[in-house]
N, C-alpha and C positions, 0 to 999 in steps of 0.2 A: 504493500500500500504506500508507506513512504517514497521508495526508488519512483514509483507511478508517479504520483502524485508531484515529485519535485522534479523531476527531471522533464515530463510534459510541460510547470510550468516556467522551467528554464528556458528552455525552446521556443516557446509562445513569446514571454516576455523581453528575451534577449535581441531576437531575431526582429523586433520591432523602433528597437532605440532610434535608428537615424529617420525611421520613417515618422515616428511620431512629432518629431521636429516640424519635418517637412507637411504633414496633416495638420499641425495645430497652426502653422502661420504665423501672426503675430501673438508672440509672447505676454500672454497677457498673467497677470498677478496667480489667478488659480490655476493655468497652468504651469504656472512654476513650480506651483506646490504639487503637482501630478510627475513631474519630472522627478522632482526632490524624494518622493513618495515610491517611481519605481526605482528610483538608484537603491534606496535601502531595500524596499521587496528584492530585488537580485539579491542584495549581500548575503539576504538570509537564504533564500532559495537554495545558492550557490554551498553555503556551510552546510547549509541539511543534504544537498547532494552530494557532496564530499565526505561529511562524515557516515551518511550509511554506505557510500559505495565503500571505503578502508574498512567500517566495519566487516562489512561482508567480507572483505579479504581477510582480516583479521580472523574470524572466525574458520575461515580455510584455513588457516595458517599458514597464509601466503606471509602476512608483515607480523610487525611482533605487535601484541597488546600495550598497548601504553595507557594513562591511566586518565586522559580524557575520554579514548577510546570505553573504557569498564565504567566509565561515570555515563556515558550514553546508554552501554548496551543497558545496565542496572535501570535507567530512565526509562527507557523503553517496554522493559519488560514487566516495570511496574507501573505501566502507563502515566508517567509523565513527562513530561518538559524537559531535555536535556539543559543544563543551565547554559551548556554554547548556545544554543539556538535562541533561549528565553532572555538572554543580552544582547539579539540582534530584530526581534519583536515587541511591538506595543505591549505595555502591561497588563498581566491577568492574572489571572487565580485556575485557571481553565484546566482537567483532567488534559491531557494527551489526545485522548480521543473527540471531545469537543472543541480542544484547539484547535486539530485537524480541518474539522468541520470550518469554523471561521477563519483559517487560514484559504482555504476553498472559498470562501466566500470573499474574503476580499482579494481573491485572485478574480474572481468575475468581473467585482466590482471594476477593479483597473480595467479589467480589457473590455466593457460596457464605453469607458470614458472614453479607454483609446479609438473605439470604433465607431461609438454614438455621439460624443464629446458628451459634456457635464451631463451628470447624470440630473434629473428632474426633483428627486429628494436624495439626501446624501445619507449615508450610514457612516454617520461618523467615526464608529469603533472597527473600521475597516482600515481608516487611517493609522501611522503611525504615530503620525503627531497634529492628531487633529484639532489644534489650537492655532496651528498654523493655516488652515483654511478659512479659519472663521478671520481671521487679520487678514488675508487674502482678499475676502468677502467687501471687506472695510475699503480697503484700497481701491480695488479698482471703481466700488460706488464714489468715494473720493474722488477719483481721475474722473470721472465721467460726471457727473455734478460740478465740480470746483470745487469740494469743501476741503476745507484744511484736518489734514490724518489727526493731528493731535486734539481735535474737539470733537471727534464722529466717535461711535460707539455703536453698538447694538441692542435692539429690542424685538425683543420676544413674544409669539404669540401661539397658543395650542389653538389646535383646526379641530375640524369634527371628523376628521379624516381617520379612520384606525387602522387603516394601512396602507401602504407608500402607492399600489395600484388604482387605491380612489386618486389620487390626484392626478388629472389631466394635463397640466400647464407647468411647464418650468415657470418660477418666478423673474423675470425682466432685473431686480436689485433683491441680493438676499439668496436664501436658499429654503426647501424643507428639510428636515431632517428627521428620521426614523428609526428605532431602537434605541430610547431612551428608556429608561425602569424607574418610579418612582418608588422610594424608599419612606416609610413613618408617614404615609400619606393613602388617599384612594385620589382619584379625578373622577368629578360629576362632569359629566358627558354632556345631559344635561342643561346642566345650570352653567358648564362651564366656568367650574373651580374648582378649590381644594377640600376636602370633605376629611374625614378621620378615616382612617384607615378600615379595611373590613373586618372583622373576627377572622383569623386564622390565614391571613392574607398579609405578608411582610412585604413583598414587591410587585408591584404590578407593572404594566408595559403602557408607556403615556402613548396619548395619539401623536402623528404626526404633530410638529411641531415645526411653526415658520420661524425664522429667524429671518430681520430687516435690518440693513445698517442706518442708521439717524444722524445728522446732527445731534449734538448732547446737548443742545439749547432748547433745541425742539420738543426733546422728551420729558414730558408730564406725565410722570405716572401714580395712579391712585388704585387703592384695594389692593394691591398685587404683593407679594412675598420673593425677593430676590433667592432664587434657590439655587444653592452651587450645585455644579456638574462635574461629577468626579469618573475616571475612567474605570475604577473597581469602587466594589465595598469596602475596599481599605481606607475608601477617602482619600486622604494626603499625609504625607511624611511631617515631620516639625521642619522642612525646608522650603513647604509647601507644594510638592512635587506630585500630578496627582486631579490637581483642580484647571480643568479645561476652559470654564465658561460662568455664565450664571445666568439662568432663564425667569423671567419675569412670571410668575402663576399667578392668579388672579385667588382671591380670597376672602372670604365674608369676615374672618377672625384678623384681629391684631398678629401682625407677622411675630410676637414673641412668642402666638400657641407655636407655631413651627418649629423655630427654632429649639424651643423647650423637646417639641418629639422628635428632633433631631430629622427632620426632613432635608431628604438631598435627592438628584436624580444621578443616575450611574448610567455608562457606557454600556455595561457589559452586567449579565443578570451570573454572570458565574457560574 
């Protein structure tokens, strides 16, 4: 499964670099961030092909065992994350086997962009450093408006949409985005806010979710609870290492209930 799986997406991904250049035209701010996004996809691809094919030799006893090699084969066999590989992908908490899974998945995603251009909602935890799209996002609004970078910011809004194939229309400024997991919290559909959470229910999956870059002068905001967006349940380190974003959720309560239930929304439901 691994050899499969890395070596098709080597081939796919590699064999496309100078073309992608030449398809995308003018270099505009998010495809920088697409370029920037498959240099690291390679790097990792590239390690995970390299080290199961030596394993496998290894295991013939073609080459000798060394003991990055016995820290892989040990990972693997207890289905997780070799630590090579988990220092050259986004942060997770993910078994081996569901890694797999969203590692597939944001191999789609790239080559939907290389072939479709920007995808119409974006799955953020596809990205590596999906903090670096949303300032992407800021920029080129900036360039096309005239606003100055240092006063623009973003504002948030949940759709009625609950999955990314209801929406029709790329946004013109901004993006959707899909697979976000509300954490200490429910979303009234609705009423369109924030509700207590259900009995027996710790995370749930928020609807699509628009993201618009503003002026900061512009933006008036009322009712709403600034909730961070963290890429795990871990939340963030005391570096702050961790916190991507912060989405604007609408709410009948003083934003200190939240706070107090420790509401955040996560990348990745783990």
């Amino acid at each position: 499964l691994y050899t499969t799986v890395t070596t098709e997406a080597v081939v796919s991904t590699q064999s496309t670099g100078d073309r992608i250049r030449k398809q995308l035209g003018e270099i505009t701010p998010t495809a920088v961030v697409l370029l920037q996004e498959l240099e690291r996809f390679n790097i990792l691809i590239s390690k995970m092909k390299i080290s199961v094919a030596t394993l496998q030799r290894a295991l013939a006893g073609e080459v000798g065992m060394s003991a990055e090699l016995d820290e892989i084969a040990k990972a693997l066999f207890n289905g997780q994350i070799p630590a090579s590989w988990r220092r050259l992908a986004p942060d997770t908490l993910k078994s081996l086997g569901n890694w797999i899974a969203h590692f597939t998945h944001r191999f789609e995603q790239y080559s939907g962009w290389i072939e479709k251009g920007e995808p119409a909602v974006m799955w953020l935890s596809g990205l590596h450093i999906p903090e670096s799209y949303l300032t992407a996002l800021v920029q080129a609004t900036c360039r096309k408006n005239g606003w100055p970078l240092d006063k623009s910011t973003l504002y948030t809004t949940v759709t009625t949409h609950t999955k990314a194939e209801d929406v029709r229309e790329k946004l013109h400024s901004g993006c959707y985005v899909e697979g976000l997991y509300l954490e200490g919290a429910s979303w009234d559909v609705q009423s369109a806010c924030l509700r207590k959470s259900k009995p027996k229910v710790l995370v749930e999956e928020l609807p699509v979710l628009k993201i618009i870059p503003i002026e900061a002068h512009r933006l008036k905001l009322q009712n709403t609870f600034k909730t961070p967006v963290y890429t795990t349940s871990e939340r963030r380190n005391a570096m702050g290492v961790g916190l991507v974003f912060e989405a604007d959720l609408s709410t009948t309560d003083h934003s200190s209930h939240w706070v107090l239930q420790g509401v955040a929304l996560m990348l990745n439901a783990d």
